[in-house]
C-alpha positions in Angstrom: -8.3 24.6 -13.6 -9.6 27.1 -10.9 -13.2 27.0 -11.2 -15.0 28.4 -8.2 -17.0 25.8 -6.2 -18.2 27.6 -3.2 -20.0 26.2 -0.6 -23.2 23.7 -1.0 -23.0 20.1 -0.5 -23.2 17.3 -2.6 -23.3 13.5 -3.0 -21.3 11.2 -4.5 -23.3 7.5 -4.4 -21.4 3.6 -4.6 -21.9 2.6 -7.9 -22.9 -1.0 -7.0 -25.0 -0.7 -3.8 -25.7 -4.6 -4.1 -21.9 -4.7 -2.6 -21.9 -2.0 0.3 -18.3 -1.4 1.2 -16.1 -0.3 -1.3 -13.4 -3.6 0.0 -15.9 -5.7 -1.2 -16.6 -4.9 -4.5 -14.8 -5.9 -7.5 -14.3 -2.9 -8.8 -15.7 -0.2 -6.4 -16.4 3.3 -7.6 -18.4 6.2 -6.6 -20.3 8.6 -9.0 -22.4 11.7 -8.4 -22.6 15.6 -9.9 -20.9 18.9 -8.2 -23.3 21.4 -9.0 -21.8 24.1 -11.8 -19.4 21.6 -12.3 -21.1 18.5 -13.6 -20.3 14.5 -13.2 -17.3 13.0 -11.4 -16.4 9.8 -11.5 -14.2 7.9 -8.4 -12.6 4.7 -9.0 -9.9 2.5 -8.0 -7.5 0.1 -9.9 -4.4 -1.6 -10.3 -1.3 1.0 -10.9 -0.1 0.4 -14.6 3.8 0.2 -14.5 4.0 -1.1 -10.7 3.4 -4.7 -8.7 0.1 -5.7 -7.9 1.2 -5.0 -4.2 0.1 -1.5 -5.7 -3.4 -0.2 -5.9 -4.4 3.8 -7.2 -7.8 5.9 -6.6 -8.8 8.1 -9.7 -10.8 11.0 -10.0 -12.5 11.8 -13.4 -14.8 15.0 -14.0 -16.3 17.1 -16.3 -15.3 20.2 -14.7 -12.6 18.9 -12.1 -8.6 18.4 -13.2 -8.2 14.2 -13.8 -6.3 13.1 -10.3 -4.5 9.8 -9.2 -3.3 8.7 -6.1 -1.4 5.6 -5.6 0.2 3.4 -2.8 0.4 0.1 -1.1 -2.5 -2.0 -1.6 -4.8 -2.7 1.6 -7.7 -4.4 0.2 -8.8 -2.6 -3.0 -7.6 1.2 -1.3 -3.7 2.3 -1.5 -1.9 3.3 1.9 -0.2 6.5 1.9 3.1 4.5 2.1 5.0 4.8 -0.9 2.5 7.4 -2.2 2.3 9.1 -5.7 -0.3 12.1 -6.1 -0.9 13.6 -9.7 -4.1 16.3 -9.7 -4.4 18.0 -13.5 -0.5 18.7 -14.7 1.0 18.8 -11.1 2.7 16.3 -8.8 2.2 16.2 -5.1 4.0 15.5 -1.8 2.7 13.5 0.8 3.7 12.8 4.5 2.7 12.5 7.9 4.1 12.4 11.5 3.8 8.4 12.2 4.2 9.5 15.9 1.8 12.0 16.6 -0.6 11.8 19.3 -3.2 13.9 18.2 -5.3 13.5 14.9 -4.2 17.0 13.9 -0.6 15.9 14.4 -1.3 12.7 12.9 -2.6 14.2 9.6 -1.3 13.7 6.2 0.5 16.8 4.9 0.1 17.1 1.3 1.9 19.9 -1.1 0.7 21.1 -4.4 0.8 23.6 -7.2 2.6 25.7 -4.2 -0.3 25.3 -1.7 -0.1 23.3 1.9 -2.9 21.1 2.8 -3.8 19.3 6.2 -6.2 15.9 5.4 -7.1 14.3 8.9 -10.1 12.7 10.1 -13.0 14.6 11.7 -15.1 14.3 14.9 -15.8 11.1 14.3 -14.8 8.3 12.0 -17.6 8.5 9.4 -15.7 12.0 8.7 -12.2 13.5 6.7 -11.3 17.0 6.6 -9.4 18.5 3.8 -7.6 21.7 5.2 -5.6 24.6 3.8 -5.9 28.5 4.8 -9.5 29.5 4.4 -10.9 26.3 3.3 -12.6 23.2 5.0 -13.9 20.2 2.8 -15.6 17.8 4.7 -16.3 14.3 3.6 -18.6 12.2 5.6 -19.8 8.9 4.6 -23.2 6.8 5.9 -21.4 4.0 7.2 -18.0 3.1 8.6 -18.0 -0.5 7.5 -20.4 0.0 4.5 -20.7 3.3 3.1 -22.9 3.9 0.4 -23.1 7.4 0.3 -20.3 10.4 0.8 -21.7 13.8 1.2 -19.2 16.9 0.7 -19.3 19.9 2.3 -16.9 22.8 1.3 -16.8 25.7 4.1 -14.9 28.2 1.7 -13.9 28.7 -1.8 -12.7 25.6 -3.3 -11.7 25.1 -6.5 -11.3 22.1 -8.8 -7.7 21.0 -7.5 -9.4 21.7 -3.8 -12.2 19.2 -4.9 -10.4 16.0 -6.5 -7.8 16.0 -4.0 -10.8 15.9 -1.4 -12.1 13.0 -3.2 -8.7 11.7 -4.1 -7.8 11.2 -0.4 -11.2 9.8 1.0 -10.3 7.0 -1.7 -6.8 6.3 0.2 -7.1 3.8 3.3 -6.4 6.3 6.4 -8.6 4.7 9.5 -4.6 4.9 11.0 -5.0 9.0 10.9 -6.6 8.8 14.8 -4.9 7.0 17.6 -7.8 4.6 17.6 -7.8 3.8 14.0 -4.0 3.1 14.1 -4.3 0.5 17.0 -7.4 -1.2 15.7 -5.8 -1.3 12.0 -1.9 -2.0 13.1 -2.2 -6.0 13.0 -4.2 -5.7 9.4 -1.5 -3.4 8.2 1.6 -5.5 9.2 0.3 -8.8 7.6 -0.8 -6.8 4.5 2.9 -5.8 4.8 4.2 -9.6 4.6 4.9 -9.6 1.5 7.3 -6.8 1.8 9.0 -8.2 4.5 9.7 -12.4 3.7 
């Protein structure tokens, strides 16, 4: 699918605002409408045919290809360790420099349908970036620890594969993407790891 977006924002809202943070909830999702391209749904799960150590993000639209990102479980999110991607009929790659200093050098690198993305976080930590040649999406939530909100922004034509794998990776734990986040989140992620290793 290669609707044209283009470039206005829109919001995507927690669909249980009793809970706040979407590690809370017992089944957090997000919901909300792209303008021309109708409702989208965000939600995250158990992965059917793996361990529970598993947990997957899912986007679900009216105009936007069906996506599914899955990886290690850290809370309710999946880790980009051990990844899968699926967006519409197409697989994706995903790595990332683990020893980058920078958060540009420290950004996910994701490959699909023969395009080359960048996904790293922003200016601050409230903010992702999606990145390929010509195109910035930015997804910024209204709270680090409790966000209720995400507003996107796309700077650029984007179409539906642009879209769902913007909201696809803002599902995926990646606080680890700055040199901050992966200090602060290092002890979390080795216990969460435990099981893994004993």
């Amino acid at each position: 699918m290669n609707t044209s977006y283009g470039s206005a924002d829109f919001t995507l809202h927690h669909t249980d605002p009793e809970g706040g943070s979407r590690l809370l909830t017992p089944v957090p999702s997000w919901a909300g409408s792209v303008p021309g391209l109708g409702g989208v749904h965000v939600r995250y799960g158990p992965v059917p045919g793996r361990s529970d150590a598993f947990a997957q993000v899912s986007v679900a639209g009216e105009g936007l290809p069906a996506g599914v990102f899955s990886g290690i479980r850290y809370g309710h999110a999946p880790l980009p360790s051990r990844a899968r991607l699926q967006v519409g009929a197409h697989t994706g790659a995903v790595s990332r420099f683990r020893s980058g200093l920078t958060r540009d050098q420290r950004a996910l690198r994701v490959r699909i349908d023969g395009r080359a993305y960048r996904y790293r976080q922003g200016p601050g930590k409230c903010v992702h970036e999606l990145l390929r040649p010509g195109l910035r999406i930015r997804v910024t939530r209204d709270d680090w620890y409790r966000p209720l909100a995400l507003t996107v922004r796309a700077e650029g034509p984007a179409d539906g594969l642009d879209l769902s794998l913007a909201l696809l990776l803002q599902g995926v734990y990646t606080r680890h993407l700055s040199q901050g986040g992966r200090w602060f989140s290092l002890p979390f992620r080795i216990l969460n790891r435990m099981p893994d290793v004993f």
